[in-house]
C-alpha positions in Angstrom: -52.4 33.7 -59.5 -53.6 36.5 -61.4 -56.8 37.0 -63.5 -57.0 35.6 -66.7 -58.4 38.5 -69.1 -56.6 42.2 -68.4 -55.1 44.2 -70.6 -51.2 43.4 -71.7 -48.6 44.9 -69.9 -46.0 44.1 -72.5 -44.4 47.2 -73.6 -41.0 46.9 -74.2 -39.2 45.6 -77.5 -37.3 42.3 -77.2 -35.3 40.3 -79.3 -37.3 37.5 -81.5 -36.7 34.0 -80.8 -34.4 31.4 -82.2 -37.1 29.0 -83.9 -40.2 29.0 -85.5 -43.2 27.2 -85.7 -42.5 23.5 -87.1 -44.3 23.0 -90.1 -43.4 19.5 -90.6 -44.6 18.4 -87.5 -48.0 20.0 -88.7 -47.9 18.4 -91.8 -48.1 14.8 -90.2 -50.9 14.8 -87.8 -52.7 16.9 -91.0 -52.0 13.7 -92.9 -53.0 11.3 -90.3 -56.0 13.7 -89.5 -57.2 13.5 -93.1 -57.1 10.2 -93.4 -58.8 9.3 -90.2 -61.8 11.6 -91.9 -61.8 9.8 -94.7 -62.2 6.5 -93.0 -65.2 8.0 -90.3 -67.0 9.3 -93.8 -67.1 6.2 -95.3 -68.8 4.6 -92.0 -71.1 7.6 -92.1 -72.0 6.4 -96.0 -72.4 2.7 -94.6 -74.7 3.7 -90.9 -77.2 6.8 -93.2 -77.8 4.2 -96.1 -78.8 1.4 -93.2 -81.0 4.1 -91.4 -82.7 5.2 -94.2 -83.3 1.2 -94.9 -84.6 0.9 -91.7 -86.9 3.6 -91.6 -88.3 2.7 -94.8 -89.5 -0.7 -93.0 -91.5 1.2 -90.5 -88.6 -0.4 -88.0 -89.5 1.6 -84.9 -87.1 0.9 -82.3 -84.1 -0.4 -84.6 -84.5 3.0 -86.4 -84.1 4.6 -83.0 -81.1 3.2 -82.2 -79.4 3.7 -85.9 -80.1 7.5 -85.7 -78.3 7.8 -82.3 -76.0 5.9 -83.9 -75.5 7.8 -87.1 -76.0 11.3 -84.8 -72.6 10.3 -82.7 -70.9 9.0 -86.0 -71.8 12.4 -87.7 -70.0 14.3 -84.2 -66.6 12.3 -84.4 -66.5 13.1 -88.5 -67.5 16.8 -86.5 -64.6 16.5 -84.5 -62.3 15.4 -86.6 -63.1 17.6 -89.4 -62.3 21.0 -87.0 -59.1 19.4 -86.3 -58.3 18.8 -89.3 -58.9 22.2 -90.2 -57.3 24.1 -87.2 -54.5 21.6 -88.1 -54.5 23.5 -91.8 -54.0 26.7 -90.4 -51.4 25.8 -88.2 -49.9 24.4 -91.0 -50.4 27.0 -93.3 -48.7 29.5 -90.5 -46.0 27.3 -90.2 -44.9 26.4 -93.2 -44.4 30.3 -94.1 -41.6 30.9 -92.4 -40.0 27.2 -92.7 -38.0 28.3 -95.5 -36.6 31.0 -93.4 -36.2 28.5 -90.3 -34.0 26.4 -92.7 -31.5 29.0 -93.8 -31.2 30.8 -90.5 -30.8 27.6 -88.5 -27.4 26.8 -86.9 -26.9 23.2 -85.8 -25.3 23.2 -82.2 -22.4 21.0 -81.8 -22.0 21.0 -78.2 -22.6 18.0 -75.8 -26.2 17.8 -73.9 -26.2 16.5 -71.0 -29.6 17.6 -69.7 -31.3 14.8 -71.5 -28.4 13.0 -72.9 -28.0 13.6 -76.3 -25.1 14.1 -78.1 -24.5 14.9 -81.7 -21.5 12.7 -83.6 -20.6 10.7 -86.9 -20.3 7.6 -85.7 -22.6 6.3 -82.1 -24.8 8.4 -80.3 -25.3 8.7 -76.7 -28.7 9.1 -75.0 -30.7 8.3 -72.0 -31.0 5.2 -73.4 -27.2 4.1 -74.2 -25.1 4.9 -77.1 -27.1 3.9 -80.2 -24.7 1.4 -82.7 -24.8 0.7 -85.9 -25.3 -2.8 -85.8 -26.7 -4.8 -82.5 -24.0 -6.5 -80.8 -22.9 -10.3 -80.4 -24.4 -10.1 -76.8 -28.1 -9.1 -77.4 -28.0 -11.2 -80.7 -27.2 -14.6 -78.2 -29.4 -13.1 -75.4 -32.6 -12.9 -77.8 -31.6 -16.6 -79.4 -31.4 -17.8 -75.8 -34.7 -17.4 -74.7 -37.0 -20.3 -74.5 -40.1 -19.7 -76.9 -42.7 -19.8 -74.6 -40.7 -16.5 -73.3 -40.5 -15.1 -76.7 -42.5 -12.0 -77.6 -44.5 -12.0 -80.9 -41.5 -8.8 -81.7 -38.6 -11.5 -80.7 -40.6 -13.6 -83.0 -40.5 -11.4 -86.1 -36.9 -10.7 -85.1 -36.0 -13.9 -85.4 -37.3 -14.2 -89.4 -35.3 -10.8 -90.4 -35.9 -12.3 -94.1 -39.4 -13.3 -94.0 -41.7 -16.2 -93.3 -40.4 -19.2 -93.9 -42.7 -22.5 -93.7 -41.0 -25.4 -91.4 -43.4 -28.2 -93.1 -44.5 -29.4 -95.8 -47.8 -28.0 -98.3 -50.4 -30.3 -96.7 -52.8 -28.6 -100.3 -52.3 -29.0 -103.8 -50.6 -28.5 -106.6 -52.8 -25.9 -107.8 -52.6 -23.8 -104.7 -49.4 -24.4 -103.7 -47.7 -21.0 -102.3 -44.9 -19.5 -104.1 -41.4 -19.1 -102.2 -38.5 -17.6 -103.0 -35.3 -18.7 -101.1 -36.9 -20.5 -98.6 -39.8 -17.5 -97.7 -43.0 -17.4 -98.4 -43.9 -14.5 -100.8 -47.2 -15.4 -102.4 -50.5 -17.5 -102.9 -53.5 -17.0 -103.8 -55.9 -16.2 -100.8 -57.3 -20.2 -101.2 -53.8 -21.3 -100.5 -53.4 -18.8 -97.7 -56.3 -19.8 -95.9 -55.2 -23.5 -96.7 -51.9 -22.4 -94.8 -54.1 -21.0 -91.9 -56.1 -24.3 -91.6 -54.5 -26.6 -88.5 -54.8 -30.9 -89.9 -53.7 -33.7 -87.5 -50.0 -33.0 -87.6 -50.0 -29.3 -88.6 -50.2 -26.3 -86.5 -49.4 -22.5 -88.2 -46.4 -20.7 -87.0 -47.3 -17.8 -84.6 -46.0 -15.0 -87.0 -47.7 -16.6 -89.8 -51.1 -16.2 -87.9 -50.5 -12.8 -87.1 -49.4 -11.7 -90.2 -52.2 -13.5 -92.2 -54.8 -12.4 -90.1 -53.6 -8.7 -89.9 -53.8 -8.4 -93.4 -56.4 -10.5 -95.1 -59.1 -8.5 -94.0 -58.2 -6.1 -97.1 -59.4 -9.4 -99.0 -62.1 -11.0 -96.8 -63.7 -10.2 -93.5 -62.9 -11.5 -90.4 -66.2 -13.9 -90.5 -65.9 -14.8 -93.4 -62.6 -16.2 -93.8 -63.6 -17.6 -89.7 -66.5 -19.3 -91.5 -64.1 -20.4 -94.5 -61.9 -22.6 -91.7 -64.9 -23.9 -90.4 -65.5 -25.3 -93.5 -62.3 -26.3 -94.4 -61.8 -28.3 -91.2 -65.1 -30.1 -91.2 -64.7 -31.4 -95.0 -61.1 -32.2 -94.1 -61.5 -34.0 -90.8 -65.1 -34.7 -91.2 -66.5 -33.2 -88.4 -69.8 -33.5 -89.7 -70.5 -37.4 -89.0 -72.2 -37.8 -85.9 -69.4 -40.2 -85.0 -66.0 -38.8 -85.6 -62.8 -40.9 -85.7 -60.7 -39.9 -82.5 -58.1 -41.9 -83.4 -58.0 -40.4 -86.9 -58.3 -37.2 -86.2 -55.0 -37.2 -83.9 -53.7 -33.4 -82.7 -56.6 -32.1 -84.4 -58.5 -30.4 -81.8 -55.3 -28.9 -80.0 -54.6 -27.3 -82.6 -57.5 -25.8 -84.3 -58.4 -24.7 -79.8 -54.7 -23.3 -80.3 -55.4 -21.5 -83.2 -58.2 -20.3 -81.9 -57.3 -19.1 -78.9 -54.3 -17.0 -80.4 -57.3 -15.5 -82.8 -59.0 -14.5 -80.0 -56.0 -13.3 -78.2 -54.7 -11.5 -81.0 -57.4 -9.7 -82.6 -59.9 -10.2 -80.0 -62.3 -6.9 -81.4 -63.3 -9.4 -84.4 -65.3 -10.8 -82.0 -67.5 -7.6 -81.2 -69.3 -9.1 -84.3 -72.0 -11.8 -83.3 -71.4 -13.7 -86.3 -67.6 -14.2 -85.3 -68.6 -15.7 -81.8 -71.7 -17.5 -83.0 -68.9 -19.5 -85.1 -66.7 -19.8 -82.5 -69.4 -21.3 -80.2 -70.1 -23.2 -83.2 -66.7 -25.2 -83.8 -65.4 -25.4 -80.3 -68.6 -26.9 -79.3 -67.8 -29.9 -81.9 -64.2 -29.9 -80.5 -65.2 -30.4 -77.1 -67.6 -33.1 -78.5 -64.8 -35.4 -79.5 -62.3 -33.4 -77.0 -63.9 -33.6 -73.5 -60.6 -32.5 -71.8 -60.6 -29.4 -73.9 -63.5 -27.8 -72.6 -61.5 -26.2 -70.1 -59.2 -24.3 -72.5 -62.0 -23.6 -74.3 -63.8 -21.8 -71.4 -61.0 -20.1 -70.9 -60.9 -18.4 -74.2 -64.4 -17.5 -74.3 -63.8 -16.4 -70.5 -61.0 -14.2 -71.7 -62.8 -12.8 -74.8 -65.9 -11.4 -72.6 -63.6 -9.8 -70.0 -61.6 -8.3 -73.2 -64.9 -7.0 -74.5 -66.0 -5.7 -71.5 -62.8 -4.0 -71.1 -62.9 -1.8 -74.3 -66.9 -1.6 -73.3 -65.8 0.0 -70.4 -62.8 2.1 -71.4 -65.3 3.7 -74.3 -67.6 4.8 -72.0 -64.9 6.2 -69.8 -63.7 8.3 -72.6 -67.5 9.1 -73.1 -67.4 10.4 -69.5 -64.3 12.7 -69.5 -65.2 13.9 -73.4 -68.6 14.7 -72.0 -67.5 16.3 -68.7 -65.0 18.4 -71.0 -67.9 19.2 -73.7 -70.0 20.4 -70.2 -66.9 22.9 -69.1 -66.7 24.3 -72.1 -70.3 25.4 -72.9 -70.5 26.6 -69.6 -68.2 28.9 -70.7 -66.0 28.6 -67.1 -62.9 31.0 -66.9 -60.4 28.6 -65.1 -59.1 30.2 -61.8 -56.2 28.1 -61.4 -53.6 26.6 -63.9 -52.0 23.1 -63.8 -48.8 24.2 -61.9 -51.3 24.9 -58.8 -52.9 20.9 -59.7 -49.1 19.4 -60.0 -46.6 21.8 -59.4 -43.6 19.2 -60.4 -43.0 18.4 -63.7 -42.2 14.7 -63.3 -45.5 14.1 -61.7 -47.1 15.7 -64.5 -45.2 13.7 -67.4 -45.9 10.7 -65.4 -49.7 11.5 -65.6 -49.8 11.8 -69.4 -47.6 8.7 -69.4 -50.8 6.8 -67.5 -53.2 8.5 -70.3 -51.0 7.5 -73.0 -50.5 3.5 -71.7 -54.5 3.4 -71.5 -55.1 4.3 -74.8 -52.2 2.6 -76.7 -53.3 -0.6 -74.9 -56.9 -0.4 -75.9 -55.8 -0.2 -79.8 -56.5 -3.5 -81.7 -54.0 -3.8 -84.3 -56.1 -4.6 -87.2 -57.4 -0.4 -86.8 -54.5 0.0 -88.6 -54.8 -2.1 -91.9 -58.5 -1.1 -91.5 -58.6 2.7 -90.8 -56.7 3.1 -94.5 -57.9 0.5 -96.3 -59.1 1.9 -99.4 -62.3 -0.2 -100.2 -65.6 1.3 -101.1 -68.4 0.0 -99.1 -70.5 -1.3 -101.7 -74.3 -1.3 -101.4 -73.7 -4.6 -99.8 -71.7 -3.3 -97.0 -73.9 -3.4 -93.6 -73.1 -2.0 -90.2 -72.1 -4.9 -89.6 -68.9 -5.1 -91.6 -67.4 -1.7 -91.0 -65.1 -1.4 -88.0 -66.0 -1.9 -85.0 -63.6 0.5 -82.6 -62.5 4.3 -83.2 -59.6 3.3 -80.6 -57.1 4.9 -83.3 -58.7 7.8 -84.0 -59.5 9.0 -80.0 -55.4 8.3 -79.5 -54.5 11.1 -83.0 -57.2 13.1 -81.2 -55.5 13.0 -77.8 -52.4 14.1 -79.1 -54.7 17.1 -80.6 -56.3 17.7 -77.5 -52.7 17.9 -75.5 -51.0 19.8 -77.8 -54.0 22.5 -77.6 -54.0 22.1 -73.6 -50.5 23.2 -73.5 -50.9 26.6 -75.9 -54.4 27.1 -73.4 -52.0 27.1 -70.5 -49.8 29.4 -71.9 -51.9 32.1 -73.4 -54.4 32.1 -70.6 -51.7 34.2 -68.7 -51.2 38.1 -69.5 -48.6 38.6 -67.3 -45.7 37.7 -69.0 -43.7 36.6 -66.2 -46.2 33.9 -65.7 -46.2 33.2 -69.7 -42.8 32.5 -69.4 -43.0 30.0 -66.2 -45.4 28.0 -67.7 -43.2 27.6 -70.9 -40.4 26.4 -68.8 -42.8 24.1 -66.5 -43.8 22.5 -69.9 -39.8 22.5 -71.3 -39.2 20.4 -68.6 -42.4 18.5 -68.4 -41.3 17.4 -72.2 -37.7 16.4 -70.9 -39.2 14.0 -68.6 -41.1 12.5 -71.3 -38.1 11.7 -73.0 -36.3 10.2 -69.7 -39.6 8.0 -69.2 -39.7 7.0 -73.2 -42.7 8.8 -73.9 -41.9 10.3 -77.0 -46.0 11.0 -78.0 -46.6 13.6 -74.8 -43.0 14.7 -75.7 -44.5 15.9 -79.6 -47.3 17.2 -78.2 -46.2 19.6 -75.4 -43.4 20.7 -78.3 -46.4 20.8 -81.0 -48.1 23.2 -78.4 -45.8 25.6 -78.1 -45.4 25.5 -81.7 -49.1 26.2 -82.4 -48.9 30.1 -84.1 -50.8 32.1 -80.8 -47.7 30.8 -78.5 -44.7 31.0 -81.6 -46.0 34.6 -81.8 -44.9 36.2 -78.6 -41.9 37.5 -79.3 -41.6 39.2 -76.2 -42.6 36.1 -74.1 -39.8 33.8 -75.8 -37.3 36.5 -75.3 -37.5 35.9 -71.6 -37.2 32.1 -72.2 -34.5 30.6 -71.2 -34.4 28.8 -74.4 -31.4 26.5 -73.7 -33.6 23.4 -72.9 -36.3 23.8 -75.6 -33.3 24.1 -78.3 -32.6 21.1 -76.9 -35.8 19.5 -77.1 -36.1 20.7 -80.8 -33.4 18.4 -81.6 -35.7 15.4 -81.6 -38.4 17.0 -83.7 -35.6 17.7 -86.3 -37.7 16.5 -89.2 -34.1 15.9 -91.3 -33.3 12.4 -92.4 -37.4 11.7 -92.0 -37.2 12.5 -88.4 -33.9 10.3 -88.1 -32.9 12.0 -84.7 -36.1 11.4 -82.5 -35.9 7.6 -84.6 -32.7 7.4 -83.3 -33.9 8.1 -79.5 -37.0 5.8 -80.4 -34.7 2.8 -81.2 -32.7 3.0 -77.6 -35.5 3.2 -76.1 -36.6 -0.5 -77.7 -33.2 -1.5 -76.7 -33.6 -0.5 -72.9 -37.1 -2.0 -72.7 -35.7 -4.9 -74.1 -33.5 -5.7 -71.5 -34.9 -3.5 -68.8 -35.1 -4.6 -64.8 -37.6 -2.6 -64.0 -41.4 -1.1 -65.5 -39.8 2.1 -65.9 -37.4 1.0 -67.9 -39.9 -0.9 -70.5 -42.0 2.1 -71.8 -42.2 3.1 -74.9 -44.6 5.5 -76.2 -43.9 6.7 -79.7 -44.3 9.6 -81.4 -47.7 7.9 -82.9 -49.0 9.8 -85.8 -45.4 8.9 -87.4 -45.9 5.4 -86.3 -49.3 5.6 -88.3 -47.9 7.5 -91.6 -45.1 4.6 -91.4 -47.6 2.1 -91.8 -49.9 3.8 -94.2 -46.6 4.9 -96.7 -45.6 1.1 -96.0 -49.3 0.0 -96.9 -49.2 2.4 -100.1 -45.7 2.1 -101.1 -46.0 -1.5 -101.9 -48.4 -3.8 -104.1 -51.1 -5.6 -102.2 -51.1 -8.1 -106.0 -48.0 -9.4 -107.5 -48.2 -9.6 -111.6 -49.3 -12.9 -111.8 -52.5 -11.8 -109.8 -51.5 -13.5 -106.2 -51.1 -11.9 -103.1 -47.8 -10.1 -101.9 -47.7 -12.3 -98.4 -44.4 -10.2 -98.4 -46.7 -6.7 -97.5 -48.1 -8.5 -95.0 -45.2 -9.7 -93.5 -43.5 -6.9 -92.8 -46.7 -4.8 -91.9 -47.2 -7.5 -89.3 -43.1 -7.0 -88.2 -43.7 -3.3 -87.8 -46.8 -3.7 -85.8 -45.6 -6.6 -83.7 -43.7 -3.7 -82.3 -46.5 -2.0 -81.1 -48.1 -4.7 -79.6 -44.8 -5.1 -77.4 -45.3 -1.8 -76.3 -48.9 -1.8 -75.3 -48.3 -4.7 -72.8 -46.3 -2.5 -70.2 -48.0 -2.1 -67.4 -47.8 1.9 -65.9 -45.8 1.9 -62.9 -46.5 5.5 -61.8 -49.0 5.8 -58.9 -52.8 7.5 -60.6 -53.4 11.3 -59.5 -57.3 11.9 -59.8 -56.8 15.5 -59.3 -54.5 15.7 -62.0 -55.7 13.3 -64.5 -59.3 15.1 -64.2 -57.5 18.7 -64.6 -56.3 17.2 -67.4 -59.3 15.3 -69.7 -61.7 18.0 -68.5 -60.8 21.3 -68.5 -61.1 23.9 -70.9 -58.9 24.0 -73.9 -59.4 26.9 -76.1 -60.5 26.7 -80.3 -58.4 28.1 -82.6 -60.3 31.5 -83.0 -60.2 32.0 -78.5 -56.6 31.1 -78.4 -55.3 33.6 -81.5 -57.8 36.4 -79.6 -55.9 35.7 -75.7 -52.6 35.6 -77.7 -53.1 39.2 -79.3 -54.2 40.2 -75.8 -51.2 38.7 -74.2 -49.4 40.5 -77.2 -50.7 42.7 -79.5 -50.3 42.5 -83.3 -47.7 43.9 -84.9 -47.7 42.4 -88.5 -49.7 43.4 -91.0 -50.8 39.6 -91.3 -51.4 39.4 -87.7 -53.8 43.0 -87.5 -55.8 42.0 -90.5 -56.5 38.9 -88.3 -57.0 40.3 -85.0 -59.6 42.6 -86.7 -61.3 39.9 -88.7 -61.6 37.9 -85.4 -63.0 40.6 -82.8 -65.6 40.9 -85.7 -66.5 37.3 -85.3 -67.0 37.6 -81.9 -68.8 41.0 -82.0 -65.9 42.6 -80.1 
């Protein structure tokens, strides 16, 4: 391989390419980015205020620990922030020539068999199968035929396509009854909800209804809180409190407040990184097993499961620690790589199957609640403590992945002034990105396309013109942002319907495009009421927040199949991925500037750098 910094030997004058930068695909990890800032600043508010407490109490040691605290808090809103503005200029670039893009643009209608798409009226075919409009008889009585302790928590949601409808009777009264409309539940004030949550002697909560409810109510009360409010609700009802409780009265009681427990603890198990959520839980099932002995053994097991879940994301944070600090440690040291990542994994479906591993570990380790919590839009009153804000930043390392790859990729490329080489690494990462597709990882797939969308690798004309650009044309089709992305939705939903009845691991995965995934739930979250007019809450908003999520969750519990490459994975996390200012500098020396726009740059930059 050649060195990495000698002057271009581009000299001739080639044709331009066929597309331009995507500003589209810009514009929605600017969105997500932003509002991920938002959400780290308003924990920043919540951890200074508490230091600044502390220290005022002569607190020694707690004060200690805040600052480190508040110092690694004030880095991610460090991070985050420079994304967010490298993702404004990219945008910025972008968006000037998409008007340009969108006149000059030619839609192919030609078959594609490299990755299976194909563009007509009525079906189309992909990888996946042909995609129909409606699902067929078959997969409706295969879903229906299931037993429900196979059903998925997705199957489950599937199965209510109009809402939540509740199989019993109100067991509260009058005054809090919930308000249905044909049969589903729609709304009720957050007593009656809770009521609804609360398990009696011949009443256990639907699944979904837990889900959904618990998803969501945190916009109204915290997780300990409305934990503490059951509590309460089952000890005046059932009368825990005597020393000698009525067995016989009490009936199904403990198995279901231990079930409803345990699907708490199974479903949003990062409430419990708060000790006030697991004192309670000690708290109640320690009653239970009072009047329960031969529940003690399910309730080991769900405090058993909860520690090794918790020491889980302990353990996966402070292996992203590890590679962010090892990367942070490169890049200071100012290294000039020496090889590239065809020389670490010269075959681009070992390489898509890497990114697939990194992508699994990090969707997995998401808690669904990030989501409602992340863009909630409550201001942390002077009551808020560090206590209450969340708990995980799972969310925001995944959008910051996606950052990281995307920047990897244009690194790659520009690192090379040979333009022979330029062009073999954009193929290599072409058909790096078709593999994505074939696997169902559609997140690397917008990432390696975001990459060589990013303005230093759009702008070498001369590079692109060597391209064979027959693949990547191809690839463009599913970040056609028409019909709100509807071709790459399209791909997304075969992909659900191969995992669904897939034979193998392979054929379960589905990694979506995710920043989408997130502006779908934050539009859905803002685009509807979280108060009907009468002042109760819209259990319809949470319902089908919980239905899109219950997707995710499907998705997260597929297991990588793909043997780990260390080599690989560590080129990957670790090595040196230039800013924005480095990369625009090697892409004017891998091409030099011929726009008046790109000249003015090039000069204001070499002054930056004191060149």
């Amino acid at each position: 391989m050649e060195e990495k910094k000698i002057p271009s030997d581009v000299s001739e004058t080639d044709r331009v390419p066929k597309y331009e930068p995507n500003a589209d695909l810009f514009g929605i990890q600017l969105e997500v980015t932003l509002k991920l800032l938002e959400a780290e600043k308003r924990k920043l508010e919540v951890w200074q205020r508490e230091l600044s407490s502390t220290l005022s109490h002569d607190n020694y040691n707690m004060g200690i620990r805040r600052k480190k605290a508040v110092q690694q808090l004030e880095m991610n809103v460090s991070r985050i922030q420079q994304q967010y503005s490298q993702l404004e200029q990219e945008y910025k670039t972008a968006a000037m020539g998409a008007m340009k893009r969108k006149s000059n643009k030619k839609r192919s209608s030609r078959s594609q068999p490299a990755i299976g798409l194909k563009q007509t009226p009525k079906t189309r075919p992909t990888i996946f199968g042909t995609i129909a409009k409606e699902k067929t008889a078959q997969e409706d009585s295969r879903v229906k035929s299931v037993g429900p302790q196979m059903i998925s928590l997705s199957q489950m949601f599937d199965h209510h396509l109009a809402g939540y409808s509740a199989k019993v009777d109100s067991h509260f009264s009058e005054n809090e009854a919930l308000i249905f409309q044909d049969g589903n539940l729609m709304a009720g004030s957050i007593d009656a909800l809770i009521q609804h949550l609360v398990p009696t002697t011949s009443y256990h909560p639907d699944r979904t209804y837990v889900f959904a409810f618990l998803l969501s109510s945190r916009l109204y009360i915290r997780p300990h809180s409305l934990l503490g409010e059951v509590c309460q609700v089952c000890s005046l009802q059932q009368n825990l409190t005597e020393a000698n409780a009525n067995r016989e009265h009490l009936g199904k009681f403990g198995p279901n407040i231990v079930q409803l427990l345990s699907e708490w603890a199974e479903m949003f198990p990062y409430d419990f990184r708060d000790d006030r959520m697991m004192n309670q839980l000690k708290e109640i099932t320690q009653r239970i097993v009072t009047i329960y002995p031969e529940l003690r053994g399910d309730v080991t097991n769900i405090k058993h499961n909860l520690v090794n879940r918790l020491a889980g994301l302990q353990k996966y944070e402070e292996e992203l620690s590890k590679w962010s600090d090892q990367a942070l440690e490169k890049s200071k040291s100012q290294e000039v790589p020496t090889t590239d990542i065809t020389e670490v994994c010269g075959n681009p479906l070992e390489f898509a199957q890497q990114l697939t591993h990194i992508e699994l570990e990090r969707l997995r380790n998401i808690g669904p609640e990030e989501f409602v919590q992340a863009f909630s839009k409550e201001s942390h009153s002077s009551e808020t403590t560090i206590r209450d804000v969340k708990k995980t930043s799972n969310l925001e390392a995944y959008v910051q992945w996606f950052n990281r790859l995307s920047y990897f990729v244009a690194t790659e490329i520009c690192s090379h002034l040979k333009k022979k080489n330029r062009v073999k690494m954009i193929e290599y990462f072409t058909d790096v990105a078709k593999e994505c597709i074939n696997i169902g990882n559609f997140n690397s797939l917008m990432a390696i396309i975001a990459g060589m969308n990013l303005s230093p690798v759009a702008r070498l004309k001369k590079t692109w013109a060597k391209v064979n650009t027959t693949k990547f044309e191809i690839l463009e089709h599913q970040m056609d942002p028409s019909n709100n992305f509807g071709s790459y939705r399209s791909c997304l939903k075969a992909a659900m319907w191969r995992s669904d009845s897939a034979a193998t691991d392979r054929e379960k995965i589905v990694i979506p495009f995710f920043s989408l995934f997130v502006k779908d739930i934050y539009f859905l979250n803002e685009g509807c009421n979280s108060k009907l007019a009468n002042g109760t809450i819209n259990f319809e908003k949470f319902w089908q927040l919980a239905k899109h999520i219950s997707d995710f969750i499907s998705w997260q519990q597929v297991e990588c199949p793909f043997q780990k490459s260390g080599d690989v994975l560590s080129y990957i996390l670790t090595t040196t991925v230039f800013s924005e200012s480095t990369m625009s500098l090697a892409s004017y020396e891998c091409e030099v500037p011929e726009t008046k726009f790109d000249k003015e740059r090039h000069k204001k930059l070499k002054a930056q750098v004191g060149l």
